[in-house]
C-alpha positions as CSV (number, residue, x, y, z in Angstrom):
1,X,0.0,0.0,0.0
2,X,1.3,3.3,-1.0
3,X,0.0,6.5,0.5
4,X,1.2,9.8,-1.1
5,X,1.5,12.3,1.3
6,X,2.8,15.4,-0.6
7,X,-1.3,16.7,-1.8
8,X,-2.1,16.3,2.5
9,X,-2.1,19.5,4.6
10,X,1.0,19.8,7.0
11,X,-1.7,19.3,10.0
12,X,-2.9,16.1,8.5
13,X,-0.3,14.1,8.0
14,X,0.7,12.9,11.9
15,X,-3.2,11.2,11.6
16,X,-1.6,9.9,7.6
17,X,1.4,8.3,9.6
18,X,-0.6,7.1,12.5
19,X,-3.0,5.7,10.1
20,X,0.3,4.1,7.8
21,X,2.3,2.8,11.0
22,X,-1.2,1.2,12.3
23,X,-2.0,-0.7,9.0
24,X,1.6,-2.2,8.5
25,X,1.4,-3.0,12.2
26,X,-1.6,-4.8,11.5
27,X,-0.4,-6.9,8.4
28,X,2.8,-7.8,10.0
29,X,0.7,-9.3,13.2
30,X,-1.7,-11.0,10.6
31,X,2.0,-12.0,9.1
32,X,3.5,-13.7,12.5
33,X,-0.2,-15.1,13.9
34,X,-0.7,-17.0,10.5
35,X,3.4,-18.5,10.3
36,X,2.5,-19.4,14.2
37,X,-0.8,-21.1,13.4
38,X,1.0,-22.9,10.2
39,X,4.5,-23.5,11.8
40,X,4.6,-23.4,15.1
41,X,6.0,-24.6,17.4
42,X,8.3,-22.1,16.3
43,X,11.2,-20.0,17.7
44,X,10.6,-15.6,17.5
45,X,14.2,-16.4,15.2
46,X,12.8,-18.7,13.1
47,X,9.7,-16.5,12.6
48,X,11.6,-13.4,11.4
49,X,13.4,-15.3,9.1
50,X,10.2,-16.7,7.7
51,X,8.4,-13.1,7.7
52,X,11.4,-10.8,6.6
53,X,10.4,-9.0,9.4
54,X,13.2,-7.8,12.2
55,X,13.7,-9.6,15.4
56,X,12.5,-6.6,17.6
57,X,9.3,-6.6,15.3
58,X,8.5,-9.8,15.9
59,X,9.3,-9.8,19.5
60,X,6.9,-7.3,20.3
61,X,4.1,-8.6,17.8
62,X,4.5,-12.2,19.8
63,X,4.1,-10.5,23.3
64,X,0.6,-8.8,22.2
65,X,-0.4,-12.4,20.9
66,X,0.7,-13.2,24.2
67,X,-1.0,-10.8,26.2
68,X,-4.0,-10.9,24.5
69,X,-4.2,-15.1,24.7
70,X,-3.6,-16.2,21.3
71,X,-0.2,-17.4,21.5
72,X,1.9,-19.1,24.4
73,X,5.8,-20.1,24.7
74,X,5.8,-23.6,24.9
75,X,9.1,-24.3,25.8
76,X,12.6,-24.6,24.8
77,X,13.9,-26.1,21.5
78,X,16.8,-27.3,20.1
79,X,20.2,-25.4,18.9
80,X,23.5,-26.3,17.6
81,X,25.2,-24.2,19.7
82,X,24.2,-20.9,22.3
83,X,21.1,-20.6,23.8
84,X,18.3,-22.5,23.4
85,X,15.5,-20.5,21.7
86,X,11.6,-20.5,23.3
87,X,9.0,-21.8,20.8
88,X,5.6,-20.0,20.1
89,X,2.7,-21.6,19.3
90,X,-1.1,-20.9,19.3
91,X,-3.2,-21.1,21.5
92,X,-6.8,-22.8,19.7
93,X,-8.4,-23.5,23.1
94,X,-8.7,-19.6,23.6
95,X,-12.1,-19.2,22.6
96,X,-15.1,-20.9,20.1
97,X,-17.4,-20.3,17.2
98,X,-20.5,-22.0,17.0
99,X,-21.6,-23.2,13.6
100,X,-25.6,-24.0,12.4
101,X,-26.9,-26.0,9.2
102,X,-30.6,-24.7,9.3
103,X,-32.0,-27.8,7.4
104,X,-35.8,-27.9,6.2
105,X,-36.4,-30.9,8.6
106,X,-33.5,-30.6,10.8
107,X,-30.9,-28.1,12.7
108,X,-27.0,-29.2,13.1
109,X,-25.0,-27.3,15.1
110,X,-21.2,-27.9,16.2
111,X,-19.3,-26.1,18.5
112,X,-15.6,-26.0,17.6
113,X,-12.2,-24.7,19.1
114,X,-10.0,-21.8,17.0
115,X,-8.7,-25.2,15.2
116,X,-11.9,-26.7,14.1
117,X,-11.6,-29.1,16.6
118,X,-15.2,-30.4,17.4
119,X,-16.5,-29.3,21.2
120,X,-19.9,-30.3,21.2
121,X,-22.2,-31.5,18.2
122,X,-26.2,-31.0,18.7
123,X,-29.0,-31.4,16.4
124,X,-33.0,-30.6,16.5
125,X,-36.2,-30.8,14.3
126,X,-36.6,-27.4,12.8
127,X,-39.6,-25.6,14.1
128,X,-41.2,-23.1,12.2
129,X,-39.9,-19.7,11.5
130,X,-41.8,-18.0,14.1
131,X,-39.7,-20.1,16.6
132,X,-36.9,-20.1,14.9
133,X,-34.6,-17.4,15.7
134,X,-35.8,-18.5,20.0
135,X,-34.6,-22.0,19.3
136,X,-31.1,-20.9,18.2
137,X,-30.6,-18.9,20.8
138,X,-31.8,-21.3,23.3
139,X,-29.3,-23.8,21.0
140,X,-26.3,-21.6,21.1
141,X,-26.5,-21.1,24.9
142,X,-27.1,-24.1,25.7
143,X,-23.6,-24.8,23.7
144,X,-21.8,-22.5,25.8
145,X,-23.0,-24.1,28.7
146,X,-21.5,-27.4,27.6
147,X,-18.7,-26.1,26.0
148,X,-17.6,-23.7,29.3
149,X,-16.0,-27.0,31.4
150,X,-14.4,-28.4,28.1
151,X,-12.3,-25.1,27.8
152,X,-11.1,-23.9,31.3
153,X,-8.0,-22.0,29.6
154,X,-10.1,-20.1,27.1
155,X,-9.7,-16.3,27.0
156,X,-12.6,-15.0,24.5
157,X,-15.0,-17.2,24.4
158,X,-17.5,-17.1,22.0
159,X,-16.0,-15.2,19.0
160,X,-18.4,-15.8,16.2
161,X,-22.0,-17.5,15.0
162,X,-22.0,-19.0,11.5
163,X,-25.4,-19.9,9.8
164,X,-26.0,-22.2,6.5
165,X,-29.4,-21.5,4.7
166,X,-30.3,-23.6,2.2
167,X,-31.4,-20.6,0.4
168,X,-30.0,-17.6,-1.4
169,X,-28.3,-15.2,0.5
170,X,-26.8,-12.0,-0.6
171,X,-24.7,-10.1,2.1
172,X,-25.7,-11.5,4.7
173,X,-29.7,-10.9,3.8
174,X,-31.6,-14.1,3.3
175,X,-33.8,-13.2,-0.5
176,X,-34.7,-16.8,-1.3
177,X,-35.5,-19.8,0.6
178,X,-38.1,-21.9,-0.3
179,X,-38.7,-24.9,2.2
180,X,-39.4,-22.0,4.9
181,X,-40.0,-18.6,4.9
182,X,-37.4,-16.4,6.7
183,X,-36.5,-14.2,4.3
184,X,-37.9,-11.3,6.6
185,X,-36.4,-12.5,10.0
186,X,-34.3,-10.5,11.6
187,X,-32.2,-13.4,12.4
188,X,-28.3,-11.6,12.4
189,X,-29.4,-8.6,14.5
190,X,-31.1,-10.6,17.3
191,X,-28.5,-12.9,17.6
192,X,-25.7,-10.7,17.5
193,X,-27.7,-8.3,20.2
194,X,-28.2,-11.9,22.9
195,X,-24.7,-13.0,22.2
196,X,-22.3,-9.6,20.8
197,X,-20.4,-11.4,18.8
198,X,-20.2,-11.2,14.7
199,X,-23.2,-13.7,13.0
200,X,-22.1,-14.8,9.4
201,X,-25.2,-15.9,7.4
202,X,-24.4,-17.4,3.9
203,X,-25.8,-20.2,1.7
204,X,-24.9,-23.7,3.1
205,X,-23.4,-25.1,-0.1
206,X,-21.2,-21.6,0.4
207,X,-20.1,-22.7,3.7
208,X,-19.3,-26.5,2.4
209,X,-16.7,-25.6,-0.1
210,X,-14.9,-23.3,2.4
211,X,-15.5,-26.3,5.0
212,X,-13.7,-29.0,2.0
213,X,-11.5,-26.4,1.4
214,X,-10.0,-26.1,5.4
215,X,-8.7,-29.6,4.8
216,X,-6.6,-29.3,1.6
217,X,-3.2,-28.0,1.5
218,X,-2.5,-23.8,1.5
219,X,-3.6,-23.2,-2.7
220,X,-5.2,-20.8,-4.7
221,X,-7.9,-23.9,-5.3
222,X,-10.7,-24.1,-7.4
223,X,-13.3,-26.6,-6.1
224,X,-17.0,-27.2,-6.2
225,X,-18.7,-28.5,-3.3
226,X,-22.2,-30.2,-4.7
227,X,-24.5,-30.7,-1.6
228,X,-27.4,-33.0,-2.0
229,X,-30.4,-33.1,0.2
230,X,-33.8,-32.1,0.0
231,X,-32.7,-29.5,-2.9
232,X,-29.6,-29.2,-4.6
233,X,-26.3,-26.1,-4.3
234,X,-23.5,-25.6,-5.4
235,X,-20.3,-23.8,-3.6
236,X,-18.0,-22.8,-5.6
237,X,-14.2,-21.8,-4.3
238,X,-12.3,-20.1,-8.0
239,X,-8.8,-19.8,-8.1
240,X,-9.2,-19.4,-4.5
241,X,-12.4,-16.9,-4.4
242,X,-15.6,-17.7,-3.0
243,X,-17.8,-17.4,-6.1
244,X,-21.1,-16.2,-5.5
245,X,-22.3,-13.9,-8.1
246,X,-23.9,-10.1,-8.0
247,X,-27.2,-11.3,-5.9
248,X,-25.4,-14.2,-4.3
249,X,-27.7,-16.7,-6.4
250,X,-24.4,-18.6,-8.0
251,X,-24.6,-22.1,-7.4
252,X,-28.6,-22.8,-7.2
253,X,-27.7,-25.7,-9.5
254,X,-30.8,-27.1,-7.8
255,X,-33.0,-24.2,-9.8
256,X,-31.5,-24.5,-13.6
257,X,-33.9,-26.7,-15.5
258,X,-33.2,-29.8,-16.4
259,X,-36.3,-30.6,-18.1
260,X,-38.3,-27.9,-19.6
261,X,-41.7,-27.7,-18.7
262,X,-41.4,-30.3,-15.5
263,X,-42.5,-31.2,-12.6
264,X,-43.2,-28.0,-10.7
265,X,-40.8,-27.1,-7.9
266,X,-41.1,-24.9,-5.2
267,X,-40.0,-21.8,-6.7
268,X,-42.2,-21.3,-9.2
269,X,-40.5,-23.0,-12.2
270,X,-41.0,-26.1,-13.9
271,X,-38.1,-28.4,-14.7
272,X,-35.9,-27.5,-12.3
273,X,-33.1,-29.7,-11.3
274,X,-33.4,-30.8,-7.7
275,X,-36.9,-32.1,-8.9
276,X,-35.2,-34.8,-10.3
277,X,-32.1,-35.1,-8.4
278,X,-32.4,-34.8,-4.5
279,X,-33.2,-37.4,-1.5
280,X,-36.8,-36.3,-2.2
281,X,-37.0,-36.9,-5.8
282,X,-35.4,-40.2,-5.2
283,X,-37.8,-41.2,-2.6
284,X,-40.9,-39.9,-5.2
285,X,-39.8,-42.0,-8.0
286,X,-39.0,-45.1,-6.1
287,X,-42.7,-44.9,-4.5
288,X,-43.9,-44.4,-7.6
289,X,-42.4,-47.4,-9.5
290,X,-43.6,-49.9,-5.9
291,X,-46.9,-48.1,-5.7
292,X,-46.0,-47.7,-1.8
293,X,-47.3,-44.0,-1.6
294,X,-45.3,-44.0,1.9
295,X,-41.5,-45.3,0.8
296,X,-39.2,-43.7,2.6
297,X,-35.4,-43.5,2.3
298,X,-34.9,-46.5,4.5
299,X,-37.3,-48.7,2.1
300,X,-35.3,-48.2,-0.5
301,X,-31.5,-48.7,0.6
302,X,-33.0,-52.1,2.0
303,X,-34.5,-52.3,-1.6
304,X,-30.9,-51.7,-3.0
305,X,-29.7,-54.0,-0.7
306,X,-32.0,-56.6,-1.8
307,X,-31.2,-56.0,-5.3
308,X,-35.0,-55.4,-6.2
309,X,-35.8,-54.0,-9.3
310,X,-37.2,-51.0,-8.6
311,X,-35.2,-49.5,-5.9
312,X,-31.8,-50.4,-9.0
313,X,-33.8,-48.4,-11.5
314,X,-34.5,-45.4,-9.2
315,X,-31.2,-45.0,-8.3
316,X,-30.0,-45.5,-12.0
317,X,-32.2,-42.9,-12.6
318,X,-30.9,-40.5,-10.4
319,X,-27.4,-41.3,-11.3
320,X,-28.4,-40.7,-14.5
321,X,-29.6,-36.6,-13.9
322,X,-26.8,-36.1,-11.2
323,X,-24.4,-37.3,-14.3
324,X,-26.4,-34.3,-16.4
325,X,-25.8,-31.8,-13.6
326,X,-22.3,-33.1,-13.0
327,X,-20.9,-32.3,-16.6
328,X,-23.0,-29.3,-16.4
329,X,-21.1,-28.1,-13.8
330,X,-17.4,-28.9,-14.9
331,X,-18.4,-27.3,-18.0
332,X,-19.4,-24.0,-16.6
333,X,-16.7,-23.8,-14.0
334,X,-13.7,-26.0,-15.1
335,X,-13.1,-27.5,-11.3
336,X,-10.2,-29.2,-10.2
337,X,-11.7,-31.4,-7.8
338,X,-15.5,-31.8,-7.1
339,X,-16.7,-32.6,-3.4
340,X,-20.2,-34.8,-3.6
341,X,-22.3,-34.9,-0.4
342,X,-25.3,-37.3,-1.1
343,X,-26.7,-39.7,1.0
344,X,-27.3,-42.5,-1.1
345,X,-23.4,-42.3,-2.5
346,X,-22.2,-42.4,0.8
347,X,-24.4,-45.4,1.5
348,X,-23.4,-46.9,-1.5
349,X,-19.5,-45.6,-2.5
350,X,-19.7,-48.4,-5.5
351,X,-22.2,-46.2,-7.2
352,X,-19.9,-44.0,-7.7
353,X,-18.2,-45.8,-10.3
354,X,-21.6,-46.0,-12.3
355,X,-21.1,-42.3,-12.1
356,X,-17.8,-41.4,-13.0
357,X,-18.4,-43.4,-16.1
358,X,-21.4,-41.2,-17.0
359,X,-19.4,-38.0,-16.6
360,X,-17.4,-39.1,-19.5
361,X,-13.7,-38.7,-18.0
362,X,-14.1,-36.7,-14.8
363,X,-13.9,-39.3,-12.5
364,X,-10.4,-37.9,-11.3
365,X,-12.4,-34.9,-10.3
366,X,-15.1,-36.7,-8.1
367,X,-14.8,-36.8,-4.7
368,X,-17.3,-38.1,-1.6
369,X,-17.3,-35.6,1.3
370,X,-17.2,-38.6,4.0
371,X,-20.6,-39.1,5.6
372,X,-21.4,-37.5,8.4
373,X,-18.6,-34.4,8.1
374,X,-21.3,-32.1,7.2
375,X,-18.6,-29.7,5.2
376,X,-20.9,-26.7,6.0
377,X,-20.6,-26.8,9.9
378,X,-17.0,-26.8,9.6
379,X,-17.2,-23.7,7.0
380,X,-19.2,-21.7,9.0
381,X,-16.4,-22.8,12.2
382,X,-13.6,-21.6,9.4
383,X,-15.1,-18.4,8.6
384,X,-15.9,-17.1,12.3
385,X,-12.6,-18.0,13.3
386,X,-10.8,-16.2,10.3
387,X,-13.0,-13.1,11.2
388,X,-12.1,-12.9,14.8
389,X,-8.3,-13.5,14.2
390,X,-8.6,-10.8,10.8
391,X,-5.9,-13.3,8.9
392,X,-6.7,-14.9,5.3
393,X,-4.8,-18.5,5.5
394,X,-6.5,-20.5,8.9
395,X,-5.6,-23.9,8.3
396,X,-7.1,-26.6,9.4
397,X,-4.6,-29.0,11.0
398,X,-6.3,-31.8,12.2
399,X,-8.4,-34.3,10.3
400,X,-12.3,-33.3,10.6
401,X,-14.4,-35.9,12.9
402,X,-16.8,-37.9,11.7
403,X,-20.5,-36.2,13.3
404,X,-23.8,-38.2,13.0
């Protein structure tokens, strides 16, 4: 950043140089907090010859991490010869965020350290939306309550609230979301008023690619996380760049039409995708072909099990549209590495292979999100974390667990 004082009156330019001197403080902190995060245990040596940044700099950057909780010294390490130098690292028990998949039919919500490393894992039928913003803040208190004993050293706390809609969101403003109406709930204020703390609201399929992200190593990636459940979205993470588009509607895959003039979905189209490829279509056109109005997921994995007729065609079926949407997208967005969340893929990995060979070539570019990481919880952790600690690379160190 380069600042040209010359064109500023003499009396402005001690509040230029404040302003200069505060900004380069605060990207060489960002600097030393992320090498400590990445690196550590590390030495205050070791870190200025990894920054460029003097020793004295870096000294007084790692006491304010210090003071303020985010870093410790851990002990000493080892030299060839003079003293032994005190490693830094950070501290990810000092505080929490609290992350929320607002499902049509069900709530998830994890509780994870500065690390991503799961606290406390809850989950709820969702009411409707006139209880809804009461029951997640009787949810996230009730996770501070359990969390409070698991973290005796922790220093801030709660530091953010992440929300995943399975809706449109643009800035933080819920515009679409069609399994339940809370596009005019004032769900951000109120919860940031109960609990002062930040509350990030963004699309869940938003928050899944950041999540799949977390795990891979430090890249400018570009990856699409496909999340399949009673609709159908789309995250996409470009040259690494969350991709959302002007009204945040990029990635409602789930709302292109597949088949023009369709089967009517809720958003007043015909045709669209996630009528014909979702857990709900699945179930639809399985009942249809037994004539058991009622079938149900469970019926027909026991049906797949059982090789019956039916339940193989369904899902050939579906395979069949989510190969349509698949090439779709890599033709659009030209991904290195797709992330598929879908129930029955989990249940049945060999189906994949039926897949890859409809996406003519792409298999190398499929991947299954493991069953049960629910990407999007561990997004919305990533994101809260990355805005309390103002730095751009938070990795992820630890492999994410397994929730059910």
């Amino acid at each position: 950043m380069s600042i040209n004082l010359s064109r500023f009156k003499r009396k402005e330019l001690p509040l230029l140089e404040a302003y200069k001197n505060s900004y380069i403080r605060s990207l060489n902190s960002r600097l030393v907090l992320e090498r400590i995060i990445r690196l550590g245990p590390i030495s205050r040596a070791e870190l200025a010859r990894q920054t460029g940044l003097t020793k004295a700099t870096v000294s007084a950057i790692a006491a304010e991490l210090i003071s303020a909780g985010l870093a410790a010294e851990l002990g000493s390490g080892d030299a060839a010869l003079g003293r032994r130098p005190i490693l830094l690292g950070f501290c990810r028990r000092a505080g929490f965020a609290v992350s929320i998949d607002i499902g049509p039919d069900r709530i998830r919500a994890l509780a994870a350290d500065l690390l991503g490393d799961v606290l406390v894992f809850r989950q709820l039928l969702t009411p409707g939306a006139s209880g809804l913003i009461a029951a997640l803040a009787e949810l996230i208190a009730s996770m501070q309550a359990a969390v409070a004993p698991l973290l005796p050293e922790q220093t801030h706390g709660l530091c953010g609230i992440a929300l995943g809609i399975h809706g449109v969101v643009c800035g933080s403003r819920i515009s679409f979301s069609p399994h339940y109406r809370m596009e005019q709930l004032p769900i951000a204020a109120e919860l940031e008023q109960r609990f002062r703390v930040p509350v990030i609201i963004d699309n869940e399929a938003n928050l899944a690619v950041t999540g799949e992200a977390a795990f891979l190593p430090p890249a400018d990636h570009s990856i699409a996380a496909l999340s399949i459940h009673s609709g159908v979205g789309v995250g996409l993470l470009l040259n690494g760049c969350l991709y959302t588009g002007c009204l945040g509607g990029a990635g409602e895959f789930g709302h292109t039409i597949l088949v023009p003039g369709g089967r009517p979905c809720a958003c007043g189209r015909l045709g669209c995708l996630e009528q014909y490829v979702s857990e709900c279509a699945l179930t639809a056109d399985y009942a249809a072909r037994t004539g058991r109005a009622g079938a149900d997921y469970m019926l027909l994995s026991d049906g797949i099990r059982a090789q019956e007729k039916e339940a193989a065609d369904a899902a050939d079926t579906y395979l069949y549209y989510l190969s349509i949407c698949i090439n779709n997208l890599v033709q659009a967005y030209d991904p290195e590495l797709i992330f598929i969340s879908d129930r029955l893929l989990a249940d049945f990995p060999e189906l994949l292979t039926v897949l890859s060979v409809r996406c003519f070539g792409q298999a190398s570019r499929l991947r299954l999100s493991p069953p049960g990481r629910n990407a999007s919880l561990y997004g919305g952790i990533h994101r809260c974390v990355q805005k309390f600690l103002d730095i751009g690379a938070l990795p992820f160190c630890t492999p994410p667990k397994l929730l059910l």
